[in-house]
C-alpha positions in Angstrom: 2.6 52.9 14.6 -0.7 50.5 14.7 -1.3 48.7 11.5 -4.2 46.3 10.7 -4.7 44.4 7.4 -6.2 42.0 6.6 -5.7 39.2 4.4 -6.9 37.5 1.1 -7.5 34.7 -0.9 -7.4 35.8 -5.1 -8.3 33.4 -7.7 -6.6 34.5 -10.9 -8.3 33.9 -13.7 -8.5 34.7 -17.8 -11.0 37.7 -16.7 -8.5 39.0 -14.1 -8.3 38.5 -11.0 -11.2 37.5 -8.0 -11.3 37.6 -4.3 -12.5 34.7 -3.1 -11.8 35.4 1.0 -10.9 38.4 3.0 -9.5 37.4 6.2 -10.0 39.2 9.2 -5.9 38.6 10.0 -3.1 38.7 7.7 -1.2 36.1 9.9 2.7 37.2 8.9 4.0 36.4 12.4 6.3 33.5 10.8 7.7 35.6 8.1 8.1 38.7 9.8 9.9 36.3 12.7 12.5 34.9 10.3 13.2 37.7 8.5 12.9 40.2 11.2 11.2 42.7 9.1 7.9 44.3 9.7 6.2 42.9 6.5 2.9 44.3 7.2 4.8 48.0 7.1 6.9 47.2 3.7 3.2 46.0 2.1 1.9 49.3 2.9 4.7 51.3 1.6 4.8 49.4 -1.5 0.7 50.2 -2.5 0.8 53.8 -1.3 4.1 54.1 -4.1 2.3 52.3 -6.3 -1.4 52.3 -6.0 -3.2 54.4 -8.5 -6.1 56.6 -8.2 -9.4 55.1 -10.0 -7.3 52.3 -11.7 -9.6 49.4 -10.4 -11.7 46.9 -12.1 -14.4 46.4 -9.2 -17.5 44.2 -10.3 -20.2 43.3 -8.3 -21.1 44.2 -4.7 -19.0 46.0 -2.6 -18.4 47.5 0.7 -15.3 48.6 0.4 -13.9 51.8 2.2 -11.1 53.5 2.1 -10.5 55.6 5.9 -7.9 58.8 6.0 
């Protein structure tokens, strides 16, 4: 399996939640090294259990996409 993802940078405050930088690399080499687990993979499964169609709070400009 290929993954990408990509990582950010959230400020939380009183109004919820804001992204402040999206990185173009998630950088989990360390982690997934000592733990030997394929983080990236257990993020994934996590959101697609858990995500929630139209439950987002989106302000602003956006370009996000979602691919299937």
């Amino acid at each position: 399996m290929s993954l990408n993802m990509c990582g950010m940078d959230i400020l939380h405050v009183n109004s919820g939640p804001i992204v402040i930088k999206v990185n173009s690399s998630l950088g989990l080499n360390g982690i997934e090294t000592a733990t030997g687990k394929y983080v990236a993979s257990m993020i994934t499964q996590f959101l697609e259990k858990n995500a929630k169609p139209n439950n987002n709070k989106i302000r602003g400009k956006s370009s996000i996409q979602t691919l299937k």
